[in-house]
C-alpha positions in Angstrom: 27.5 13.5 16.7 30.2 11.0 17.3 30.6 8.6 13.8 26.9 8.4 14.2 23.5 10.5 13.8 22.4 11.5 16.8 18.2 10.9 17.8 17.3 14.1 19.3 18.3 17.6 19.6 20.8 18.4 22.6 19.1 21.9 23.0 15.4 21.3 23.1 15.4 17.2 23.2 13.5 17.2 20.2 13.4 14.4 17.5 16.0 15.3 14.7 15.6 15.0 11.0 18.0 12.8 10.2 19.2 13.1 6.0 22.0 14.4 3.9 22.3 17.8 3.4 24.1 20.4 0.7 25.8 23.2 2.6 27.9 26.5 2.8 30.6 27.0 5.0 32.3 30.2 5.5 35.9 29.9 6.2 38.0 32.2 8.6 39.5 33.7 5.2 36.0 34.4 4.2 36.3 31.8 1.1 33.1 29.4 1.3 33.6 25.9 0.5 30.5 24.1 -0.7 29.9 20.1 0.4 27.1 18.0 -0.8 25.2 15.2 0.7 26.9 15.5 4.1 25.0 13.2 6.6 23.5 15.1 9.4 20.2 15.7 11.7 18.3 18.8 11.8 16.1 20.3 14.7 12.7 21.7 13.3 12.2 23.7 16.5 15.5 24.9 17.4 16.4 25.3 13.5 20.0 23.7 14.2 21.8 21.6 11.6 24.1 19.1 13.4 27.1 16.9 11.2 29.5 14.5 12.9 32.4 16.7 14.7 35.1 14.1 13.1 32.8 14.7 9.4 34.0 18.0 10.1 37.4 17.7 11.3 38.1 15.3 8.0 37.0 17.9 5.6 39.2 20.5 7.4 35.8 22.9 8.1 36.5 23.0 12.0 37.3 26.5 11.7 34.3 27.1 9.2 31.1 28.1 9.9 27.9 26.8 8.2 26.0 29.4 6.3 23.2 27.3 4.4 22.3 23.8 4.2 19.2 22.7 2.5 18.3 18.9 2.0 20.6 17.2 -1.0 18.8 17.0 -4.0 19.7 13.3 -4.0 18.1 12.4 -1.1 14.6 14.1 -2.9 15.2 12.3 -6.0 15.7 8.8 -4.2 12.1 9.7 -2.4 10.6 10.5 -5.7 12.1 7.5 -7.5 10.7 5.0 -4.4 7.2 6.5 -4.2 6.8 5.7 -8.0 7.1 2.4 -7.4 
């Protein structure tokens, strides 16, 4: 994703959705290390999450591999909190 979010899916060329996400990653040692609101995109058709390769690199996950991401409750309370409005 290079330092930004990227538009579209590289596998399908889909539209990504683009918002932070809580996630699981399961390291080589099989510890997981858990990281909220990571930005990233994900691809409704292919199912893909994608985060910033350097996101990655800085958290030390490159040899990780992500087991579960679901959208950061954060982002759903800032949507509530603005449709109230």
């Amino acid at each position: 994703m290079s330092s930004r979010l990227r538009d579209r899916c590289p596998e399908c060329g889909r539209r990504l959705i683009n918002t932070r996400f809580d996630t699981t990653f399961r390291l080589t040692d099989r510890t997981e290390r858990l990281c909220f609101g990571l930005p990233g995109g994900l691809c409704e058709e292919c199912h893909q999450l994608y985060i910033d390769p350097d996101l990655i690199e800085l958290l030390d996950l490159a040899d990780g591999r992500c087991v579960f991401a679901i959208e950061s409750d954060l982002v759903l309370q800032d949507r509530a909190w603005s449709s109230t409005d």
